[in-house]
Each structure stands twice: as C-alpha cells, then as structure tokens.
VEXVEXTI-750163 format. One record per residue (C-alpha): x negated, y negated, z. Coordinates in Angstrom, 3 decimals. Each point is the difference from the previous one (the first is absolute). Example, Ala and Ser with C-alpha at 12.3 -4.5 7.8 and 13.67 -1.06 7.14 Angstrom:
REM VEXVEXTI-750163
+----------+----------+----------+
!       px !       py !       pz !
+----------+----------+----------+
!  -12.300 !    4.500 !    7.800 !
!   -1.370 !   -3.440 !   -0.660 !
+----------+----------+----------+
//
This chain:
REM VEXVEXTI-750163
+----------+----------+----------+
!       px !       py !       pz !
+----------+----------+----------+
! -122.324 ! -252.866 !  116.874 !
!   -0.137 !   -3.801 !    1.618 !
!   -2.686 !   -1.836 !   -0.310 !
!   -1.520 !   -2.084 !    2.957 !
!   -2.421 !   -2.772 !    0.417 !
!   -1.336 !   -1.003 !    3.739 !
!   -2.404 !   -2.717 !    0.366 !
!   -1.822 !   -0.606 !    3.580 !
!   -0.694 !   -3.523 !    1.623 !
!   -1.971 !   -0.281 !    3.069 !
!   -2.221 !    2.049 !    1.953 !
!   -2.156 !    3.203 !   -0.090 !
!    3.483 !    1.301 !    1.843 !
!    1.950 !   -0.591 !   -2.191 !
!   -1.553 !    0.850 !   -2.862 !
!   -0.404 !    3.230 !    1.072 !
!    3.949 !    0.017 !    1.254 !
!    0.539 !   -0.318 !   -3.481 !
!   -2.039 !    3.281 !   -0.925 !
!    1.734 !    1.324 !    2.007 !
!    3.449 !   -0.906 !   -1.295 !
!   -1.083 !    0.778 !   -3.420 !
!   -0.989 !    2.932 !    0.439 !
!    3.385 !    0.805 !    2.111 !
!    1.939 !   -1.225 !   -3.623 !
!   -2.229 !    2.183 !   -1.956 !
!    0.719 !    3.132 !    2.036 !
!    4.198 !   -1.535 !   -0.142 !
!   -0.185 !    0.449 !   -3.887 !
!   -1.230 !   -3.831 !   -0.803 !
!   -2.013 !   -0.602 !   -3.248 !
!   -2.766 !   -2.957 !    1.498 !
!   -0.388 !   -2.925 !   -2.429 !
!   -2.270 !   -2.974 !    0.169 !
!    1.548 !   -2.585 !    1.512 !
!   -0.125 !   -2.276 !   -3.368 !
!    2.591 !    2.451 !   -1.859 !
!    3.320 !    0.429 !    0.370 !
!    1.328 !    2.601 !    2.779 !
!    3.191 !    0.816 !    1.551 !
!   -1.596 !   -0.309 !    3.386 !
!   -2.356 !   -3.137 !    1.287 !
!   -1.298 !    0.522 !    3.301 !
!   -1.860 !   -3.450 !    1.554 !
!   -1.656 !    1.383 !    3.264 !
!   -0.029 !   -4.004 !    1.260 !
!   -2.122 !   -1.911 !    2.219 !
!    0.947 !   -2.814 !    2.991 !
!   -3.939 !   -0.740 !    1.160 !
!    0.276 !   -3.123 !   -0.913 !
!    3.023 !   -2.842 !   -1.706 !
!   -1.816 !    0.406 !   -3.430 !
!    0.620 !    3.713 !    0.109 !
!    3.556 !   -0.509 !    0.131 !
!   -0.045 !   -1.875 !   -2.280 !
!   -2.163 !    2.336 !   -2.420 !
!    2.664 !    2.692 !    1.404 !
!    3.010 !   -1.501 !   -1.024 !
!   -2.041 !   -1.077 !   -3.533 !
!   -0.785 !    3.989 !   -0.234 !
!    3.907 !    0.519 !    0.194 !
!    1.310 !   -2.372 !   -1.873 !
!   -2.533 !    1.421 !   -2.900 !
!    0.900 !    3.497 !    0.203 !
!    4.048 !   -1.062 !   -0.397 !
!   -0.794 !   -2.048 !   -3.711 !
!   -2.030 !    3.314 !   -0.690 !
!    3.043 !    1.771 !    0.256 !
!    3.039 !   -2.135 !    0.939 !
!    1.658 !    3.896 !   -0.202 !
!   -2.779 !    1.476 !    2.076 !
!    0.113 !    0.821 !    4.259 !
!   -2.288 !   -2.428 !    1.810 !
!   -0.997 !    1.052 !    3.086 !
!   -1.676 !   -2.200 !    2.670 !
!   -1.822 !    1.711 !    2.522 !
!   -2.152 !   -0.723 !    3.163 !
!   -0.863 !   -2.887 !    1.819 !
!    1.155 !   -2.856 !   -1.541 !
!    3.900 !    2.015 !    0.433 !
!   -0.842 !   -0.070 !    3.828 !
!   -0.341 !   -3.475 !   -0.258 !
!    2.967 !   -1.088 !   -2.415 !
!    2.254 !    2.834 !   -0.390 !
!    2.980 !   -2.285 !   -0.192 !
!   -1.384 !   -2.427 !   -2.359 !
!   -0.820 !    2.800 !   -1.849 !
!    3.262 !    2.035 !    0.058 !
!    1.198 !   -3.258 !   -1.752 !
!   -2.333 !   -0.101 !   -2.775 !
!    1.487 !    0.836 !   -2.677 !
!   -3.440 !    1.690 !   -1.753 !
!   -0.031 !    2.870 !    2.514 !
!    2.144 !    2.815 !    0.191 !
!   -1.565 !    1.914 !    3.220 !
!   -1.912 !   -1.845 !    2.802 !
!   -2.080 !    2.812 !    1.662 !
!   -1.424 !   -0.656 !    3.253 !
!   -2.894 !    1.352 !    1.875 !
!    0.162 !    3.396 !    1.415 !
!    2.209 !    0.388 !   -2.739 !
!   -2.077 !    0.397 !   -2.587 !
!   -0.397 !    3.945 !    0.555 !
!    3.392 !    0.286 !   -1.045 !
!    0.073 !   -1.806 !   -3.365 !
!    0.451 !    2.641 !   -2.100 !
!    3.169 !    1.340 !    1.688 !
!    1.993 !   -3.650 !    0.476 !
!   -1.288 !   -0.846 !   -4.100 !
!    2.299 !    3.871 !   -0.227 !
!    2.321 !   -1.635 !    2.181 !
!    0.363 !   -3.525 !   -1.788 !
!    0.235 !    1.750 !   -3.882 !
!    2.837 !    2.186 !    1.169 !
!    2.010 !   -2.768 !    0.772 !
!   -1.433 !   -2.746 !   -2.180 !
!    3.084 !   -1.851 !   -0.537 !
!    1.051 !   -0.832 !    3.562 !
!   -3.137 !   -0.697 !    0.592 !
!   -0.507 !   -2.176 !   -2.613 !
!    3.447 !   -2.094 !    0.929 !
!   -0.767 !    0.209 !    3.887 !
!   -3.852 !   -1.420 !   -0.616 !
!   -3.145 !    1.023 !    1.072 !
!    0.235 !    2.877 !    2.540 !
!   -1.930 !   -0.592 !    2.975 !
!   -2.438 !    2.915 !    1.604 !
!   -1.674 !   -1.895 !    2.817 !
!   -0.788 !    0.881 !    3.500 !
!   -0.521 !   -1.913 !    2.823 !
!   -4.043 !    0.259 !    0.057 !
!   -0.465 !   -0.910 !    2.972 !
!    1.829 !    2.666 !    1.997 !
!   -1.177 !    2.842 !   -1.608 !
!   -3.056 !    2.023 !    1.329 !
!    0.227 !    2.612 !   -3.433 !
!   -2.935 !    0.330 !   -1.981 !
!    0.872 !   -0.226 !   -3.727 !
!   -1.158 !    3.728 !   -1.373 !
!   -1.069 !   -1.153 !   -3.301 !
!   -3.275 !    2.208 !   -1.477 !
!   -1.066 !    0.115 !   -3.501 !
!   -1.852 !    3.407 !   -1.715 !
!   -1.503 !    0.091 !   -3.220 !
!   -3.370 !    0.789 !   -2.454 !
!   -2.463 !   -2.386 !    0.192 !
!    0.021 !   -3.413 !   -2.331 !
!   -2.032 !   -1.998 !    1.771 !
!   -2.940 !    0.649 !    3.064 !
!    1.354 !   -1.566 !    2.724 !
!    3.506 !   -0.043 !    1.499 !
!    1.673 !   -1.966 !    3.005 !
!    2.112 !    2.037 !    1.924 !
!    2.211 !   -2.297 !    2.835 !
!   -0.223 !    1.326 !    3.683 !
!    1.948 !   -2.547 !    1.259 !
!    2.772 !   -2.495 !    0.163 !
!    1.211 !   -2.985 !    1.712 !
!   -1.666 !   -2.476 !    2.677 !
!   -0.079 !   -1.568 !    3.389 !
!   -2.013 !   -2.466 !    0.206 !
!    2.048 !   -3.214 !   -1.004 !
!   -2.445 !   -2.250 !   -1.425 !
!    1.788 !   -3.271 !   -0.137 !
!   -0.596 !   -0.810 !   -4.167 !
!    1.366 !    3.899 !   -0.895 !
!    3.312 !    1.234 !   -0.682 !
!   -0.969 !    3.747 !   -0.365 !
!    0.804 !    1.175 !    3.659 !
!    3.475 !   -0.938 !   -1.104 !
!    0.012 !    1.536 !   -3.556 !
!   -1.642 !    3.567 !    0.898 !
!    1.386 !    0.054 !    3.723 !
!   -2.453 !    1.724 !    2.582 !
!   -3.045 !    2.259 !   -0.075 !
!    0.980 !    3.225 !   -0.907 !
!   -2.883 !    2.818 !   -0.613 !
!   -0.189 !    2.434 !   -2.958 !
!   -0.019 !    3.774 !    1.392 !
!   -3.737 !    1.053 !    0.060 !
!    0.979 !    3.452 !   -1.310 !
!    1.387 !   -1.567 !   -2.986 !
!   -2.992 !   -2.105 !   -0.804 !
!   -2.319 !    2.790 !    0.088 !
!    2.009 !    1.791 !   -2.517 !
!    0.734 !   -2.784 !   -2.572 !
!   -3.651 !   -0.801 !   -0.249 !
!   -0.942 !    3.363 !   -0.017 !
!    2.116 !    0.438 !   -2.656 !
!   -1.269 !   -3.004 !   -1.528 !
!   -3.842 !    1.195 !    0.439 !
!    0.708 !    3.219 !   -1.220 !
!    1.428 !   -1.757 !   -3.488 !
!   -3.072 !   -2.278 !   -1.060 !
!    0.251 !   -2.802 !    2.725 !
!   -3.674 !   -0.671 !    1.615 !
!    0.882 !   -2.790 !    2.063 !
!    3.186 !   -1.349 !    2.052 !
!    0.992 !   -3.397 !    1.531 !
!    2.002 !    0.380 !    3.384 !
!    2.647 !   -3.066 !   -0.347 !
!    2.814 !   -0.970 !    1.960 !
!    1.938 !   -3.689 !    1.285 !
!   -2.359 !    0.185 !    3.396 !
!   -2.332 !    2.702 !   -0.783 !
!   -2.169 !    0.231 !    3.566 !
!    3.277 !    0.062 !    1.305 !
!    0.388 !    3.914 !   -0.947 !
!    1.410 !    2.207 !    3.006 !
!    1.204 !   -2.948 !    1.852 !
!    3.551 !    1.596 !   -0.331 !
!   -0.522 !    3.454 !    1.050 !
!    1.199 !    1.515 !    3.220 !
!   -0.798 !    2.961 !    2.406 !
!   -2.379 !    2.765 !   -1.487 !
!   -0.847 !   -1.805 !   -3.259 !
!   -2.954 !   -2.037 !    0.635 !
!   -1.411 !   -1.094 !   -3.054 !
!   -1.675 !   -3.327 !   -1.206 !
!   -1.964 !   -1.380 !   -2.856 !
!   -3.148 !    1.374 !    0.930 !
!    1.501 !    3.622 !    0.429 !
!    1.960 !   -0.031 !   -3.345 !
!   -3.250 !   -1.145 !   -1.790 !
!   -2.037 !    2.878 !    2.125 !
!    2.585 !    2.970 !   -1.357 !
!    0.127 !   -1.482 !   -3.956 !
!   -3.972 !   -0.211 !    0.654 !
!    0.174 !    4.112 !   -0.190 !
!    1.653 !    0.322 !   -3.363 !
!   -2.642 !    1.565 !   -2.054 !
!    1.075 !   -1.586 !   -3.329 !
!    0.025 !   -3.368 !    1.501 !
!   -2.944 !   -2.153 !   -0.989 !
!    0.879 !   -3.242 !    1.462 !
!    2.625 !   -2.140 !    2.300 !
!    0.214 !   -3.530 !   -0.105 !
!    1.897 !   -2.247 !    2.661 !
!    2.588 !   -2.101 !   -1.006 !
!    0.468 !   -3.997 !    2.051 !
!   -0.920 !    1.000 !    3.776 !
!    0.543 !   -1.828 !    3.053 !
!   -2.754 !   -1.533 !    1.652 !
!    0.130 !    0.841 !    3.596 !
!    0.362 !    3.883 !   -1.302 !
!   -4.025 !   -0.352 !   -0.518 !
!   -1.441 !    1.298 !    2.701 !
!   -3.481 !    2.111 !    1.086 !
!    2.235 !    2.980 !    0.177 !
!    1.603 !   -0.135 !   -3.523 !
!   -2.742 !   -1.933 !   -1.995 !
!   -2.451 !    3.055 !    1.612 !
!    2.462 !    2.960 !   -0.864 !
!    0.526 !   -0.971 !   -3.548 !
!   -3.611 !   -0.601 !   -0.311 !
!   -0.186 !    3.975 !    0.239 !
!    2.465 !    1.143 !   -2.725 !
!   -1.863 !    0.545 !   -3.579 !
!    3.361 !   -1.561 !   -1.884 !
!    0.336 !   -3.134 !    1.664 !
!   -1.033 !   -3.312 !   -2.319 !
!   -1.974 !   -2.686 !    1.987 !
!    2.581 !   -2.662 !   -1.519 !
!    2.225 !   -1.603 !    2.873 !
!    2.815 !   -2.766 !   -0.906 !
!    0.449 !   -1.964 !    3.487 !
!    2.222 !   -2.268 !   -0.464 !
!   -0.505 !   -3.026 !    1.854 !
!    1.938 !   -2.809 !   -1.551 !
!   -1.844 !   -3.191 !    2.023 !
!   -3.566 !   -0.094 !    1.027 !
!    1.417 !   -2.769 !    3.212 !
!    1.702 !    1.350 !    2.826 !
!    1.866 !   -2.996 !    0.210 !
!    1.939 !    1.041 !   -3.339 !
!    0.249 !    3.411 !    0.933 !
!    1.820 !   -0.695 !    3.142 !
!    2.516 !   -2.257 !   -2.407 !
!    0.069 !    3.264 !   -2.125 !
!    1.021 !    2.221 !    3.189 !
!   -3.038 !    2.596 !   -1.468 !
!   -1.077 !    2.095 !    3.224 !
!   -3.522 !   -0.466 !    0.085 !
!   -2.710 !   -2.947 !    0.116 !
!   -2.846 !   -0.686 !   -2.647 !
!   -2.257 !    1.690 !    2.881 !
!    1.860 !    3.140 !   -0.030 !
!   -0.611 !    0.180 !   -3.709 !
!   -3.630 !   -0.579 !   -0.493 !
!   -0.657 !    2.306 !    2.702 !
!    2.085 !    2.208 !   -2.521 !
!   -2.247 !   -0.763 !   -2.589 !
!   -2.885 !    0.884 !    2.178 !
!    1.052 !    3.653 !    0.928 !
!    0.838 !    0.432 !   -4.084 !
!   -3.620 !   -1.185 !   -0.755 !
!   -1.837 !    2.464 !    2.914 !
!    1.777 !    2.976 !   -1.074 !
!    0.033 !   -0.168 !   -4.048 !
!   -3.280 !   -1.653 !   -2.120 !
!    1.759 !   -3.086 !   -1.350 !
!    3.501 !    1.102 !    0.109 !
!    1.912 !   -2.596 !   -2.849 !
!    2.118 !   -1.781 !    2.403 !
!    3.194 !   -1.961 !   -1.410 !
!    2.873 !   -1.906 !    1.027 !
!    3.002 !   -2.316 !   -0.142 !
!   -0.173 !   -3.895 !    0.440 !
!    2.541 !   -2.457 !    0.206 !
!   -0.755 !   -3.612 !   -0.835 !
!    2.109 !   -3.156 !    0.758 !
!    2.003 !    1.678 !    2.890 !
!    2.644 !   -2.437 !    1.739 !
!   -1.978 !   -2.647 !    2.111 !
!   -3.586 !    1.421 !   -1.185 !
!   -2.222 !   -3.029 !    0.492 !
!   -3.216 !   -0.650 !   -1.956 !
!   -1.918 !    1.118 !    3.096 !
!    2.202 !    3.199 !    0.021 !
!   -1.077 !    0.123 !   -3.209 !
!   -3.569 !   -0.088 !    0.315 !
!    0.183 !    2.940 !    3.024 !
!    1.710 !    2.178 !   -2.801 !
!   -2.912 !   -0.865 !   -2.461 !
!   -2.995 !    0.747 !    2.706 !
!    1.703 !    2.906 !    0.999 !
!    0.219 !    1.211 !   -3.133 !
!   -3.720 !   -0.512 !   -0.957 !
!   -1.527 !    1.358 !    3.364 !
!    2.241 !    3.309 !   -1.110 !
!   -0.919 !    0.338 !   -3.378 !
!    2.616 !    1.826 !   -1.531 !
!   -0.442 !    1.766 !   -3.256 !
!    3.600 !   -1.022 !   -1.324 !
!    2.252 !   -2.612 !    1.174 !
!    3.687 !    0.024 !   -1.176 !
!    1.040 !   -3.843 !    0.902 !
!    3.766 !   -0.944 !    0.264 !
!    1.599 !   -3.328 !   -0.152 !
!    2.408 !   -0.531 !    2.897 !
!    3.378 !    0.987 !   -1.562 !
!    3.144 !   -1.271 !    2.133 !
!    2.457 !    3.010 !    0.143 !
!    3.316 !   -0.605 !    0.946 !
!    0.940 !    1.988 !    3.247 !
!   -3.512 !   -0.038 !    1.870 !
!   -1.315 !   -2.207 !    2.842 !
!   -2.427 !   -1.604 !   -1.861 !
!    2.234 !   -1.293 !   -2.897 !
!    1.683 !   -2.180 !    3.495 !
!   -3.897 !   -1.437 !    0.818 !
!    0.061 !   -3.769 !   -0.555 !
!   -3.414 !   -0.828 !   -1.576 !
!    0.216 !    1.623 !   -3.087 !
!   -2.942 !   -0.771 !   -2.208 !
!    0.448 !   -1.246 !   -3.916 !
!   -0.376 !    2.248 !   -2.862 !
!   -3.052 !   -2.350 !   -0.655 !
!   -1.600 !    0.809 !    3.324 !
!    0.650 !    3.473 !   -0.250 !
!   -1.660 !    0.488 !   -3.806 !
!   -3.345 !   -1.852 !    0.909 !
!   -0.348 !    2.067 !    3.324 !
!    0.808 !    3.260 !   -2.065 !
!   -2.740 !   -1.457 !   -2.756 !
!   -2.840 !   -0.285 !    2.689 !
!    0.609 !    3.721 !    0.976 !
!    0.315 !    1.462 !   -2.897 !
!   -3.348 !   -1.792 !   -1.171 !
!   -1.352 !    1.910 !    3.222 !
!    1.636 !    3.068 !   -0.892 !
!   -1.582 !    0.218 !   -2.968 !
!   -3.524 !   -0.552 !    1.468 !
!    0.270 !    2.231 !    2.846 !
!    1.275 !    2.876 !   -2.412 !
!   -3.374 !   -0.522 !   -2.477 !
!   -2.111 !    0.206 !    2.556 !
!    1.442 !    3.396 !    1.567 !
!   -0.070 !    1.494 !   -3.504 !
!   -3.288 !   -1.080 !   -0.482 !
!   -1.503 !    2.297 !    3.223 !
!    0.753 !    2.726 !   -1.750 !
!   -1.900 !   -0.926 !   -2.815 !
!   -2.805 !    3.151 !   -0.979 !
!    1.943 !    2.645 !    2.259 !
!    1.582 !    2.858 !   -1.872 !
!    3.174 !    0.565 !    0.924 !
!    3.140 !    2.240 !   -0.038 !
!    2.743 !   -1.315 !   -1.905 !
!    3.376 !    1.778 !    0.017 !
!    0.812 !   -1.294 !   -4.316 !
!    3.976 !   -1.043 !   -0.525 !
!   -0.008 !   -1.812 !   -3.261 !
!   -1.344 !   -0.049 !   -3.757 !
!   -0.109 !   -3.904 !   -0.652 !
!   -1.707 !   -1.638 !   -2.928 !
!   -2.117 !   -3.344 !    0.755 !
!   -1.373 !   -1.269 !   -3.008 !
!    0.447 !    2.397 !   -2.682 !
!   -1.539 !    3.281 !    1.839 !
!    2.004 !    2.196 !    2.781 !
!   -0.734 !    0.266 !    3.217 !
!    1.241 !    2.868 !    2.811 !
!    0.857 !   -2.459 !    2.752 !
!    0.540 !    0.968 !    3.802 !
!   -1.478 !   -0.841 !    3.478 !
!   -2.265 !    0.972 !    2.622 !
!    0.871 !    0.526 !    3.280 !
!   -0.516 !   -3.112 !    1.362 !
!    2.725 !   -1.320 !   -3.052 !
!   -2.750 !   -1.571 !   -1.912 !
!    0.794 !    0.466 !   -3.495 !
!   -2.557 !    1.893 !   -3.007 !
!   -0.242 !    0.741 !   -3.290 !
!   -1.179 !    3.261 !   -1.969 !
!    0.191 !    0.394 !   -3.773 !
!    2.638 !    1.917 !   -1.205 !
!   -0.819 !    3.530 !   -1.379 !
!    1.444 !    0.518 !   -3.544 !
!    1.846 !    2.965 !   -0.435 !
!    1.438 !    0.147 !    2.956 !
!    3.745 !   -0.015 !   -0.256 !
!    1.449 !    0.068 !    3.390 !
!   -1.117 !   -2.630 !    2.934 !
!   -0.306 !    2.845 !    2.326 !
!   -2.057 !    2.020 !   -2.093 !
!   -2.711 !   -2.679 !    0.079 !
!    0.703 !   -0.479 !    3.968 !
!   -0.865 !    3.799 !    0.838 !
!   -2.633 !    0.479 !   -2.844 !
!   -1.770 !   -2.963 !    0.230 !
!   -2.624 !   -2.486 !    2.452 !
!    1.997 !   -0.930 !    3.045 !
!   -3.009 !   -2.269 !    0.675 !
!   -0.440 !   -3.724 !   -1.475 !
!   -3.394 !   -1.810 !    0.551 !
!    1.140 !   -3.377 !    1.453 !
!   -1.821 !   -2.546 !   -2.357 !
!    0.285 !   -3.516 !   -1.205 !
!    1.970 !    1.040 !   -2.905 !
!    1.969 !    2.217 !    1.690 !
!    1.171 !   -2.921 !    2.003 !
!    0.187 !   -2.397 !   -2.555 !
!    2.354 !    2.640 !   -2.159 !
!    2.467 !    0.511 !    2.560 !
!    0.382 !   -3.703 !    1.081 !
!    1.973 !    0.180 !   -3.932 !
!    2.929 !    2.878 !    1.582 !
!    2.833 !   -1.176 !    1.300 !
!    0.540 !   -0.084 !    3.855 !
!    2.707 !    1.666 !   -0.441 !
!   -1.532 !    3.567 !   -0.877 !
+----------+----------+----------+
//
C-alpha cells in the first residue's frame, strides 16, 4: 500500500479541495500520512493570492522533495495556473496538477507510477487546462462520519469581477455554479453523519447561479432556502459575500429560515471610494453601509466582518483617514487587515505610487489597534445572555479543560469539560448546548487560538 501526505495552503476552497482529494486517494487504495513523515506521495494543494504565497508554495515543494528525494511531489492548484512552466522545470516536482484537474488526481498519480521511468527522464508531466475557457464545474464532494461540528462544503468556483490587486480570476477561470441537487445531498449526507452546522464557500460565493441557463434558475438565496429543509441540519453559515448581493429581498428571506447564523463577512477592502475605484471593486462605501443597515434591521446584532486592505497604490493619508472613519461608523465585530501585496500579473502591481513597507505596517498597526477594540466591545453586549453554542473543541487553558465552540453570532464560549466522557460527540449530544456569556467566559476564550 503507498503512503501519501497532502498539505493545503490557502483558502477555505482549497482546503476543502484537499478533503476532497484525500478522500478520492483513500477510496484509490492510499494509506494518508501526516505530512511530517515520509510518504511515497506529497500532494501541495498551492496558493497564488498573493507573491508571498508563491513563495511559501514553492518552499512547501521544495520540503516535501528532501522528505523523500525518492518520493512523487505533486503540485496542485493555483499557483500551477500561474507558473506551470516554471514549475514543469523544477526539478522538486514530479506532477504539476492544475485546477479543474484536481478531480482526477487519483487516476493521472495511476497513470504517472505505471510509467515512472519516462516520466521521471521526460520531467514533470503537466495536467493543466486552460482555466479560463472552461465553463465545467469541478465535481469534487467529500462523505464521511463526523470528526468535527462544522464542515465547509464549496458551491462555487471561479470569478468575474477583476479587481485590479487580484490574480484569482486568472487562476480559477470564471464563475461556475455547483449543481443544487448535489449540494443538498452532500450535506444531507453530512447532517445525517454528526455535522450540526455547514459553511457555504466558494471563489465568488454571491455569485452562485450566475452560470446557469434556461429552466435552472437558482441563486444563493434559493440554494440556502432548499438546505434550510434538511431536518438534521442545525445551522448554515455564509462564507465571504459580495456586497451589493445585500439587499431587502435577501437580508428579509434569510431572516425567516431557523438555520441561518446572523454572522455576515462583507468584504469591503477600503472604507474611501476613491481607493475603491483604483481597486475596480463594483460598489461605493454608500452601497455598503446601506448593506450594513438592512443586516442590522433584519437580525438583532448580526456579527458583521470583513476584509481591509491598507497601503493600496497611491492611498494618501486622507484616503487613509476615510478608511479609518468608515470603519468606526460600521463597527465591525472582526476586521481581517491586509498589507498591500504587489502580485506580479495584476493591474495594480503597474500603479505608480506604491507606498513603503514602512507606510504600509503603521497604517496596518492603527487598524488592527481598532480591530481589537471594536471586537471587545461586540463581545461584551452579549455579556449576561445565555446562549446556544454549537461546542467543536476540548482545549486546556491553564491547567483545567474546557469544551470550546461558538454561538451563532461566532462569538466564542467556554463550558467545563465533563469527565468520563470519551468521545467529543458524546458530550455535544448529551450535554448543555447553552453557555452563559460572562466576563470569564470572555476573558477564557481571548487565550484560544484564532485559528479554531
């Protein structure tokens, strides 16, 4: 039996790509091995978002080959798209495996060990398609028992809007929309086997149905309406959306469902229009708040989250300032804030007025300062309310354990463990779904990692 390793960089997408292709090398015959041991197979699902995860890509590669300079190193996904010749020269990867390819791994690694020498003298074989062009939805699905509470299941791939700083459009091609039918099974599936809640994820999630033609009308709102109806289901959390997708219509309709979280990530990248033009993003700081104003009519405090760049080619101090206001009169409960990253191949790397790396770390230092703020005092409304809190994890902070998970809103609690019980599940089913949101509650969490 071979042994393989994979190891994801990146996204939400891809890290459920890669569940997806492990699970397709389990089912092939593949014993899976941490990524730290030694395996005949190393599959790096890669990342392009930015020039630092190419670099961490290529790093990831090069790792897996003094692992096991005997071993098959496969690079998959986005960063192929964007350097499958480089990569077809590199002399630590056997297979470069492109997107829309990925569904196929476990036939091409067949492929590739049945004629391992010629391969091996010819150099890396190349399994890349013109992104781009194609209009296929990837079928990749995983199915299995519970681990964990919460799963993300993609919907969608690919994107159309061309912001000028991003090189995705040209990595993952164009939208292209999941078959409805198939969602409803996986995560009925998925339900039925111990998960309570799902996160719908995709490249350009609100852009969902774009793609389909004639008699298939669907959209986000509909697909969320039909996995609303799965018994089993206890919640359904929404991945990055799109701004101008926030309208009376949706914000009221979801409002109605009993699985839908009041947790919206809008991302919104500049609080100045000015920047946002610069940034080709399809919507103006106006647009948004009203956004922000449907969320809060239709949902009691809904967390709302987002994306912020800092630094971005020609952003003046005043530009600055916009962002900052902006981002106060909002008050967001989380703020993920991004240094401007050139990447080779967009608009935006072109700009002139690129600011210093100097500029760009005390701008990000002001936000996150606010960040932090903000995000206290959003936990803090919810201090004395009893809550429901869907538990993930057994962590230990400070000598006793804890079973850690969150409420709907993604606010994080804490419950002593139970001794005795054996089985995270078994303490999920059997015991208090319901946390009293307290000081210490608050304070204990603040010591998990994000990350959870």
């Amino acid at each position: 039996m071979r042994k393989a390793a994979l190891h994801n960089l990146g996204c939400k997408v891809n890290a459920y790509e890669t569940e997806a292709m492990q699970q397709q090398l389990e089912e092939a015959g593949y014993e899976i091995v941490s990524f730290q041991e030694q395996a005949d197979v190393y599959v790096i699902n890669t990342c392009s978002v930015t020039n630092i995860a190419d670099r961490k890509s290529r790093q990831m590669l090069h790792r897996a080959r003094k692992m096991n300079p005997d071993g098959v190193v496969v690079a998959v996904g986005c960063y192929v798209q964007a350097a499958e010749e480089s990569l077809k020269r590199d002399k630590a990867v056997d297979l470069v495996v492109g997107n829309n390819k990925k569904k196929d791994l476990a036939v091409i690694l067949e492929e590739y060990f049945a004629r391992q020498e010629q391969h091996k003298a010819a150099g890396a074989g190349s399994y890349v398609m013109d992104i781009g062009k194609t209009r296929e939805y990837e079928n990749l699905g995983i199915e299995k028992e519970a681990e964990h509470t919460r799963a993300f299941i993609k919907i969608q791939d690919g994107c159309n809007q061309f912001c000028s700083y991003c090189i995705i459009p040209y990595t993952r091609g164009r939208v292209r929309s999941r078959n409805p039918e198939d969602v409803v099974k996986e995560v009925g599936k998925l339900a039925c086997k111990g998960y309570q809640e799902i996160v719908l994820t995709g490249i350009h999630l609100s852009s969902y149905g774009y793609d389909f033609t004639g008699e298939k009308k669907e959209n986000l709102l509909s697909l969320i309406v039909k996995l609303d109806k799965i018994p089993e289901l206890k919640r359904i959390r929404l991945g990055s959306l799109e701004p101008r997708i926030i309208t009376e219509e949706f914000v009221k309709n979801l409002s109605a469902l009993r699985t839908i979280c009041p947790h919206f990530h809008l991302s919104l990248q500049s609080g100045c229009d000015e920047t946002l033009k610069r940034m080709n993003r399809h919507y103006t700081t106006e647009q948004y708040e009203e956004g922000c104003r449907l969320l809060r009519k239709w949902f009691d405090r809904p967390a709302i989250t987002t994306d912020v760049i800092v630094g971005f080619p020609q952003e003046t101090e005043e530009e600055f300032q916009k962002t900052a206001e902006f981002l106060k009169r909002i008050h967001f409960y989380e703020m993920h804030i991004f240094k401007y990253s050139r990447r080779a191949g967009t608009k935006a790397d072109k700009m002139e007025g690129q600011l210093t790396e100097a500029q760009k770390s005390a701008r990000s230092d002001i936000l996150l300062h606010l960040e932090q703020k903000m995000s206290k005092e959003y936990r803090q409304s919810f201090l004395g309310e009893e809550k429901e809190v869907l538990m993930e994890e057994k962590v230990t902070i400070e000598g006793t354990d804890y079973l850690t998970g969150h409420t709907r809103e993604y606010v994080k609690a804490a419950l002593p463990w139970k001794p005795g019980t054996e089985k995270l599940q078994d303490q999920i089913i059997t015991g208090n779904l319901t946390s009293m949101i307290n000081q210490e509650v608050l304070l204990l969490t603040q010591k998990i990692p994000k990350s959870m």
